[in-house]
N, C-alpha and C positions, 0 to 999 in steps of 0.2 A: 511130814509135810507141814510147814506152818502155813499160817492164815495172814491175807492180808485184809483188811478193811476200808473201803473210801466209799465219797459219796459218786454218783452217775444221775445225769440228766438232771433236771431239777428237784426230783423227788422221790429218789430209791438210794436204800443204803447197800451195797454189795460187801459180799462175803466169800473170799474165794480161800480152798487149803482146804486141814483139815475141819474148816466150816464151813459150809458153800450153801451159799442162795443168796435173795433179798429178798427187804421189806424197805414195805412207800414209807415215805420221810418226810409228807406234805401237808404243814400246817400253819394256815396265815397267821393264827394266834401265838405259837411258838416265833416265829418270826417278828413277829411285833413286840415280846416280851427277848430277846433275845437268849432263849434258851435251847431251841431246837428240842431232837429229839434223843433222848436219853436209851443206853444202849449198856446193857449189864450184862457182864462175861461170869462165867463161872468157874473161872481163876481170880475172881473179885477185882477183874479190871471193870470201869463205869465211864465210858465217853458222853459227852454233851456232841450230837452232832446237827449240824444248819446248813441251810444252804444260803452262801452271801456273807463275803469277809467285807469289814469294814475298807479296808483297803483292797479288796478284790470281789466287786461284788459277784460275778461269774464263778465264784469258784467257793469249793464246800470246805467249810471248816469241820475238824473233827478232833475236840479239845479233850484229852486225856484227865478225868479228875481223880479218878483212882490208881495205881497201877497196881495191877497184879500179877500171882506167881509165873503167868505165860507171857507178859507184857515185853516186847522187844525194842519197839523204837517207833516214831513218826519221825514221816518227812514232809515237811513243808512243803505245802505251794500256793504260789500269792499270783501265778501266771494262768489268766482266763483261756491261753491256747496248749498248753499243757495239756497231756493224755495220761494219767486221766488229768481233768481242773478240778483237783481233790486234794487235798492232805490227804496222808495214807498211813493208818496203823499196821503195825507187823505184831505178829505172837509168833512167838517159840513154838517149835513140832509138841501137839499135847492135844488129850482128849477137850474137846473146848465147845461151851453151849453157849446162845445169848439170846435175851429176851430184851423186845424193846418196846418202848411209849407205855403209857397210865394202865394199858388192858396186859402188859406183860406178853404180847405178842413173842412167841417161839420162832427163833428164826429155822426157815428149813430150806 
């Protein structure tokens, strides 16, 4: 089963496949510096993700800056009524971990 990735509500990251859970994604400081919050995969994929595109602010960006060996594809979206109003990472069927923000939070 692969995994896909996007953001939900204002401030959780979901994880659905073979990685399933979330974690909160809400920080007015990451916001203001616009870097969001960083999400490391253990196929050494590394997303930067936020909530609020410059040209969509209802909607979560989730910028790929690594890509790694499970990495399959994002698909864009720039529409606040979109389901989900996320960009969305996909990974390949594969055993796949990820840790996110400064504390290395485990996602489960």
């Amino acid at each position: 089963m692969a995994t896909r990735v996007y953001g939900a509500s204002d401030d959780l990251i979901e994880f659905e496949g073979d990685l399933t859970g979330e974690v909160g994604a809400y920080d007015p400081d990451d916001d203001d510096e616009g870097i969001g919050t960083l999400v490391a995969f253990s196929d050494g994929t590394v997303l930067a993700v936020r909530y609020g595109k410059p040209a969509a602010n209802g909607v979560w960006a989730l910028d790929v800056l690594v890509k790694g060996s499970l990495f399959d594809r994002v698909e864009v979206c720039n529409d606040e009524d979109a389901t989900p109003y996320s960009d969305q990472v996909f990974f390949k069927d594969g055993k796949l971990k990820a840790w996110t923000g400064g504390n290395a939070e485990a996602v489960k």
